[in-house]
N, C-alpha and C positions, 0 to 999 in steps of 0.2 A: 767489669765482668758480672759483677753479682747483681747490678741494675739489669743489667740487657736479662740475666735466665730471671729474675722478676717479673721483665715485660713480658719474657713468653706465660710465665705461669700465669702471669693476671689474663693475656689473651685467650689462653686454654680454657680458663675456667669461664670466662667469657661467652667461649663458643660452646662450651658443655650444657650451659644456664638456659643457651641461646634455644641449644638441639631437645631441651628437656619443655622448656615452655613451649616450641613450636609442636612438641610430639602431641602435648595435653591442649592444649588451645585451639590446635586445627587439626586434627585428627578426624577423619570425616565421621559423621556422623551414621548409625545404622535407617536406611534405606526402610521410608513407610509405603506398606500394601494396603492398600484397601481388600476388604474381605471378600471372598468370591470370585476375586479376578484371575483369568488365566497365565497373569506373567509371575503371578505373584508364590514365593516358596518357601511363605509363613503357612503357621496351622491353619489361617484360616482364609488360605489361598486354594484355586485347584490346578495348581501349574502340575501335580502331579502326574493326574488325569490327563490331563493335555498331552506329556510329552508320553505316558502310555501311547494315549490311541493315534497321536502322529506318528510312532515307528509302525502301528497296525493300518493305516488308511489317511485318507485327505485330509489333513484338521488347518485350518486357519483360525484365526481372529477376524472378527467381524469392529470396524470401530467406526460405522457409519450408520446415516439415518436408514431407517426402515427402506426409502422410497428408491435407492438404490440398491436392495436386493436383489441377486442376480432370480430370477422366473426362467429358468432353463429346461430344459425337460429331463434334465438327468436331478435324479430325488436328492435333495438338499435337508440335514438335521441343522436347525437353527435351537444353540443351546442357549437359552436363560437361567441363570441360576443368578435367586435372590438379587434384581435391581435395585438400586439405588434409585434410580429417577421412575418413575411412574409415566408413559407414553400418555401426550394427549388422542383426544380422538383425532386428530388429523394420522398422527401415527400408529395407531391401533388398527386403522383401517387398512392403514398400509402392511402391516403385519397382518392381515387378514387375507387381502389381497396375495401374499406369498404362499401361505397355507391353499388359499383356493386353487393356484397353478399347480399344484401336485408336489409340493414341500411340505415337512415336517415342522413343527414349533415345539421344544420340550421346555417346559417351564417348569423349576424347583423354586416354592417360593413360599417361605415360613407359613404365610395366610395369602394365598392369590387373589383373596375376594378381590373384584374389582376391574381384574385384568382378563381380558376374553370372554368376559361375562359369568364365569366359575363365579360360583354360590360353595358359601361354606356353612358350617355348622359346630359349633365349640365342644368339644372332646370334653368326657364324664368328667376325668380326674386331671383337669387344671392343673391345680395345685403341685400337684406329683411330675411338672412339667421339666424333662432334662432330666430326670434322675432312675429313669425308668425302661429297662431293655421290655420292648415288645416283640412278640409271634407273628412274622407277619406272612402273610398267606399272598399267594399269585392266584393265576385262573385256572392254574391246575393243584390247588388247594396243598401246593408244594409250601412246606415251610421253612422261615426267614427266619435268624434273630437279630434287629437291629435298635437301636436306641435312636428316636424319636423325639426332637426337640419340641414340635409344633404341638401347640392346644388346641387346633382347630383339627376337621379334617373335610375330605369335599362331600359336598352335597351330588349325589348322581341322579342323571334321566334315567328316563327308560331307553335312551336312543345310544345312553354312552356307558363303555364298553368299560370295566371295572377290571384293572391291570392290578393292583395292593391295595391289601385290605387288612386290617388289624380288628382287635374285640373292639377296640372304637368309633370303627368307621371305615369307610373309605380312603387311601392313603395316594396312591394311584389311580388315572383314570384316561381313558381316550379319546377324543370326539374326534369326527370325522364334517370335515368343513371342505366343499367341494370336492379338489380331487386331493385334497390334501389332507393330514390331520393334526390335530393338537393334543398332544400329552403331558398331562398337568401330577406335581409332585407338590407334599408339602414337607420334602425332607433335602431340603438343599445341604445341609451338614451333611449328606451321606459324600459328596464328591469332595470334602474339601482334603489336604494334604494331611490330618491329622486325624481324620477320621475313613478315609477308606478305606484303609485296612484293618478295621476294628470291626467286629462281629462278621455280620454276613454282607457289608457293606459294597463292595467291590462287584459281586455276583449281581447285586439288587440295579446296580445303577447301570453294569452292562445289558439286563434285562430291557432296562426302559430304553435303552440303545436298540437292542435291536430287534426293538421294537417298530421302529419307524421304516427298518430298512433301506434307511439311506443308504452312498454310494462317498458322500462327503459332507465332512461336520463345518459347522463356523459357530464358535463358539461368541455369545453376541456381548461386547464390553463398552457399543453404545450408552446402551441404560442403565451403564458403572460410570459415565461421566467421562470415558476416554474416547475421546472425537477429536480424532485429526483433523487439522484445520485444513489440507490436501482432501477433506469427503469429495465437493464439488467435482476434482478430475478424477477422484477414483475409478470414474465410471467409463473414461476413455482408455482407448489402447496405448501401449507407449510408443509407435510410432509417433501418431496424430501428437502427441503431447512434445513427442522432440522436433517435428516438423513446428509445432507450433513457438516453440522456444526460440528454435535456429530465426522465423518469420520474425518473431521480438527482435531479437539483436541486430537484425540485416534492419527492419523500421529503425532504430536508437540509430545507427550509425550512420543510414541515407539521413536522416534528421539532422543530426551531427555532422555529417559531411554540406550539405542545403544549408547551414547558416552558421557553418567555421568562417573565420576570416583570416586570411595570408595573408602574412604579413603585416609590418608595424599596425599601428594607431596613430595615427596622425590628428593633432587639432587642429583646426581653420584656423589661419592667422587672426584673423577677424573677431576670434575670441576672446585674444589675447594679448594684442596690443593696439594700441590710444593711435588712430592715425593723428600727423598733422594738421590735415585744412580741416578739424572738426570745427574748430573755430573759425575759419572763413564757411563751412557749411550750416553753421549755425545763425551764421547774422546773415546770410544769404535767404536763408528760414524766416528770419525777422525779416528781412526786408520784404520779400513777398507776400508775408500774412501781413505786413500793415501797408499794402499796396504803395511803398514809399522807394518809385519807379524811377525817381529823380537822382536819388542821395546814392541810390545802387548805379546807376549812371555817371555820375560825380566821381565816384570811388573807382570806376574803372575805369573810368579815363585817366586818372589822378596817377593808377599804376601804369596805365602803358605810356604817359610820360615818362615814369623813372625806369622804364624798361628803352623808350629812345633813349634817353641819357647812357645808359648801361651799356645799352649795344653798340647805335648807332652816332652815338655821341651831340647827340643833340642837347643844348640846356633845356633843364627844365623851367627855367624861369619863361622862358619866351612862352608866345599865346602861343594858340593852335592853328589862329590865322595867320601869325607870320612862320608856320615851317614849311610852308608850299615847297617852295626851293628845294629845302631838305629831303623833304620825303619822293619827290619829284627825282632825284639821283638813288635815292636807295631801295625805294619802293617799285619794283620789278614787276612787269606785266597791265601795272594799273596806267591809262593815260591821263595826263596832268590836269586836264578838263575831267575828267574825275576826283582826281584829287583835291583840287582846289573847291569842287562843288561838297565832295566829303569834307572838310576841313569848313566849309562856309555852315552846312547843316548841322555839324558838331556843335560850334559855336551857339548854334542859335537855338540849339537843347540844351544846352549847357546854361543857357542865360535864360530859359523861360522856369518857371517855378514849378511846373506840375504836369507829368505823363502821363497817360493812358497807358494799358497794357500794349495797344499794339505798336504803338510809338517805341517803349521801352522794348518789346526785345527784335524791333529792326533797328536799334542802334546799339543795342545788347548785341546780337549776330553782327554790326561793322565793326565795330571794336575789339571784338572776338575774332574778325578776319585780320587785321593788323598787328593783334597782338601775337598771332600766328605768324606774318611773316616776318616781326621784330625776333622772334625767339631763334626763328631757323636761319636768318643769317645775315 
């Protein structure tokens, strides 16, 4: 009794060790965002924003290349905020191309030089970068108070349309590109989940919203490195794509069904086993590669003697010229004045030392007719 509650308590403690290292060992790990992203609901995500303006109007995600942008004529906010990858000119162009159809582009982006052609200009007080709430003024010289990471700010034309502005510079700005336009920010921390709601931050960034006067946002996470490998059909409807799938599987199984096989596997005998006469086909072989017409002649007569003996009982001692008689009562349909001439011809190929091919297979073919009717009866 006192063994067996041992076994339990050692089994207990066992499974406690067990449930204590599997809790610390594989415990899942906490879930990394990259900064910027809209799924993301760390500080330095903007999933906040997102699921805002989704309960207020159209918001998706965008996680394709440029060159599938839907160009619709209902006005489209295409949001950038701070990329990670940098679009080449094949795709800049494409993102240009969107803007020209009558779409919007809002880019938040630490220093944007580089991207859309924005020109920038480095802000007085550097140094003082992140630690410092600015005043910042709209185009109705309405004031802002918001903190300000970037040391840069934009450089403006005369053509483009000056949306925020701080004592530093230019903070917001608009160009107008076909029938489209682009508004450029260099305050991408104002959206993210840890700072929207900090100063006047919230007001500032629906300003540059509705500004564009879109109808529907796509927030773009392309240029964050999140591209579904599905871009390619994006672009289809999902009929065509389920018509297209059903097509697949009806092709696999005509395929499949066009070279199944019913039924067993069978091997050819001939694979697999050694016939008998390999050996009478083989010196059959020799004999006619060494043209030795004779000795194969010799040899077949030599057996359809022991096949008369067998059958028809004839000795095999006796020649071939004395079975006239013999063959004469057993040999059916042939007349004796043939036989006897066959039987005189035999002989005298038998006794001469060397054949021709055509000699050898018209006594090949008689020999072969008698040895046919010694077998059959």
């Amino acid at each position: 009794m006192k063994k067996a509650r041992k076994g339990w308590l050692g089994l207990a403690f066992l499974l406690v060790a067990f449930s204590v290292i599997s809790y610390y060992a594989f415990s899942p790990q906490p879930r990394f965002y990259p900064s910027y992203v809209s799924n993301s609901p760390s500080p330095t995500g903007v999933k906040g924003l997102y699921t805002y303006l989704s309960k207020e109007m159209n918001v998706n995600r965008w996680n394709h290349a440029p060159k599938f942008l839907p160009k619709a004529s209902e006005k489209q906010l295409l949001v950038i905020v701070e990329p990670m990858n940098n679009p080449d000119s094949e795709e800049m162009k494409q993102y240009i191309d969107f803007i020209k159809a009558g779409n919007t582009v809002l880019l938040l982006e630490d220093n944007p030089k580089g991207m859309f052609d924005v020109q920038t200009v480095p802000a007085a007080d550097e140094d003082n970068k992140g630690d410092q709430v600015f005043k910042v003024y709209d185009s109705s010289n309405q004031v802002y108070k918001a903190k300000i990471d970037s040391y840069v700010r934009l450089e403006a034309n005369h053509d483009d349309n000056i949306l925020l502005h701080d004592d530093l510079g230019t903070v917001a700005l608009r160009q107008t590109l076909g029938k489209g336009q682009l508004i450029v920010a260099v305050t991408p921390e104002w959206m993210t989940n840890g700072n929207i709601l900090t100063n006047d931050n919230l007001p500032l960034v629906i300003s540059l919203l509705n500004t564009s006067g879109a109808k529907s946002i796509l927030f773009d996470e392309y240029l964050h490195g999140d591209v579904t490998a599905s871009s390619a059909l994006s672009v289809y409807p999902q009929w065509f794509l389920l018509l297209l799938f059903q097509g697949i599987v009806l092709l696999i199984l005509w395929l499949w069904h066009q070279g199944k096989r019913f039924g067993p596997v069978f091997t050819p005998r001939e694979d697999s086993v050694r016939f008998s006469d390999e050996g009478l086909r083989a010196m059959a072989a020799w004999l006619l590669r060494g043209q030795r017409y004779h000795d194969s002649i010799v040899i077949q007569a030599d057996y359809l003697k022991l096949l008369l003996q067998e059958r028809w009982q004839i000795p095999y001692s006796r020649e071939w010229q004395d079975l006239s008689s013999s063959l004469e009562r057993k040999w059916h349909g042939i007349k004796p004045a043939e036989i006897r001439s066959f039987l005189q011809g035999l002989t005298a190929i038998l006794e001469k030392g060397t054949l021709n091919k055509q000699e050898y297979l018209l006594w090949s073919g008689r020999l072969d007719q008698l040895r046919k009717e010694v077998e059959q009866g």
